[in-house]
N, C-alpha and C positions, 0 to 999 in steps of 0.2 A: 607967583605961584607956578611950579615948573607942570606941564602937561607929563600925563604917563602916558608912554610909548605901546601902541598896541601891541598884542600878542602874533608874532608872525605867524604864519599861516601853515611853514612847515613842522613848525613847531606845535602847532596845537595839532595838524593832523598826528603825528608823529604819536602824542598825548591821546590821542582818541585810539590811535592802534592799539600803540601798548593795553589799554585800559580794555579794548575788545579782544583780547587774546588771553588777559589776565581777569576776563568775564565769564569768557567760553573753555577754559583751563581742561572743567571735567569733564565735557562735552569731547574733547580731545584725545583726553585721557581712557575714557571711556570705548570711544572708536577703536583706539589703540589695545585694550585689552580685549574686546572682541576678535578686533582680527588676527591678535597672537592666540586668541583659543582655537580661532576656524584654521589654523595654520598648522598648527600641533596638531587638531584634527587631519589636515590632508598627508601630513606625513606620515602617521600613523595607520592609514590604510594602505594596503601595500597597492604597489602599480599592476592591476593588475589588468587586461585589455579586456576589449568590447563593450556589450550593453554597461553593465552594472557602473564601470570607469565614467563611462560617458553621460551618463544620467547625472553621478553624485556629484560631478564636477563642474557640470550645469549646475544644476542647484545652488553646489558652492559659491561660484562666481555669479549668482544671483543674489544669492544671500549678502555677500561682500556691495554687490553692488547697491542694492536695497539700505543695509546700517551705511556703507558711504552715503548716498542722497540722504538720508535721515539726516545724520550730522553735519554732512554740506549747508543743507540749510537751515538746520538748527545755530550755523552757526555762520549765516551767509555775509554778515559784517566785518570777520574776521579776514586776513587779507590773502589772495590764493583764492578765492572763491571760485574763479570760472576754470582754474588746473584742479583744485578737490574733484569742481561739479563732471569734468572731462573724466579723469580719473572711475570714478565712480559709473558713470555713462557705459564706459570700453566694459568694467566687470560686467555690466548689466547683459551691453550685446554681445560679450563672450557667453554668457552664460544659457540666453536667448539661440543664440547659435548653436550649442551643444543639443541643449533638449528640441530643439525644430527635428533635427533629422539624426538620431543617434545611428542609426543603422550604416552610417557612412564609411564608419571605421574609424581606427587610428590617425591616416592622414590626415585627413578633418580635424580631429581633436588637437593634432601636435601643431596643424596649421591655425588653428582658431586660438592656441596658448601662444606660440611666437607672435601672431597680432597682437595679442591682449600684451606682452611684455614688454614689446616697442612702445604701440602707443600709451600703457600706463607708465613706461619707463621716463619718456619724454613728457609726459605729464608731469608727474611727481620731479623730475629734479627742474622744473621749470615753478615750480610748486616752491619749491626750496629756494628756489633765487626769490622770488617775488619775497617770502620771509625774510632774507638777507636783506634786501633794501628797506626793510620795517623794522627792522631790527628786533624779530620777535625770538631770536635765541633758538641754539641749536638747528641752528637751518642746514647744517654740514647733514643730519641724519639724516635728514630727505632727499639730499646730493646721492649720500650713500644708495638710498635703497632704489633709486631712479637707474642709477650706473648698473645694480646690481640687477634689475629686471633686464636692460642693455644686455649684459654679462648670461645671465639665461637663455633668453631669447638664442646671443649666438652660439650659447653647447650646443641648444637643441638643433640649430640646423648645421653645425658641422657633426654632430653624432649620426645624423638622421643612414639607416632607418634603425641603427644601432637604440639609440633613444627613445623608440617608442614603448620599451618594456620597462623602463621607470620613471622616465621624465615627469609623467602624469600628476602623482600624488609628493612627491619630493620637491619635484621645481614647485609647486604654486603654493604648499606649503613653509617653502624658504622665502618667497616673495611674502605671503603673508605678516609672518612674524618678522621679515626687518619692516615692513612698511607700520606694523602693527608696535612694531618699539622704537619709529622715527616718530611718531605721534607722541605715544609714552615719554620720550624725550625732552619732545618740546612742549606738553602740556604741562613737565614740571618744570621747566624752566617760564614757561607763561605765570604757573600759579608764585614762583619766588619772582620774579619782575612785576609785581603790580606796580600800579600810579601812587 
């Protein structure tokens, strides 16, 4: 009687990814059309400076960071957990930052959104690798939108101080909706790859 050969180990892991990715689909999904709403929102306001810019962008970038942690750990099994959790963090203390001292001005604001682009930039496409080596599909969008906060970041400080009369609501707007339709992406590619 021939023995059966156990199930290797990268193998089952592999199996449990897939099956956590193709679990937490709408969870995904879900994050993703939020942040494409709050991003059509920021563009939609126009740039315009001082208090009122400064406050709603706060907010914003609390808000973002707030449904991020929500679904970070609604969905902490899933693989990328401590680049989501990172991700999520930066919106929270960009946003934290804004409303502490809005009176600061412009500089503040444009310097607290070039923080926030870096490190959510370097975030999310490190976010996107760790997908690639899981093989949870479509990890190329997260590349994209990581590169594309890179790409932000550096307009606004070669425009600077040219930059400060739109970059506000346009840039974090544009960052919203691709990060918000790299989720969208790969949450339908999660819900067609099930186990």
């Amino acid at each position: 009687m021939a023995m059966q050969q156990p199930t290797p180990p990268t193998s089952m892991l592999r199996e449990t990814l897939i099956r956590s990715m193709h679990d937490h689909w709408g969870l995904f999904l879900a994050e993703g059309i939020i942040l494409c709403v709050l991003g059509l929102g920021a563009i939609i306001v126009p740039p315009i400076a001082g208090l009122a810019s400064t406050i709603f962008l706060g907010w914003l970038f609390l808000a973002a960071g707030l449904v991020g942690l929500f679904f970070t750990f609604r969905a902490k099994s899933a693989p990328g957990f401590g680049w989501s959790l990172l991700s999520a963090v930066a919106a929270l203390c960009a946003g934290a930052l804004l409303l502490w001292n809005p009176f600061q001005g412009l500089a503040t604001l444009t310097y607290v959104l070039v923080a926030y682009f870096i490190v959510d930039g370097g975030a999310v496409i490190f976010l996107g690798v760790a997908h690639r080596r899981e093989l949870s599909g479509k990890w190329e969008w997260m590349l994209v939108n990581g590169v594309t906060d890179l790409i932000l970041a550096g307009i606004i400080i070669a425009g600077l101080p040219g930059t400060l009369v739109w970059a506000f609501g346009l840039l974090v707007g544009i960052d919203l909706l691709f990060g918000g339709a790299a989720l969208i992406a790969m949450a339908t590619q999660a819900r067609k790859s099930g186990p």
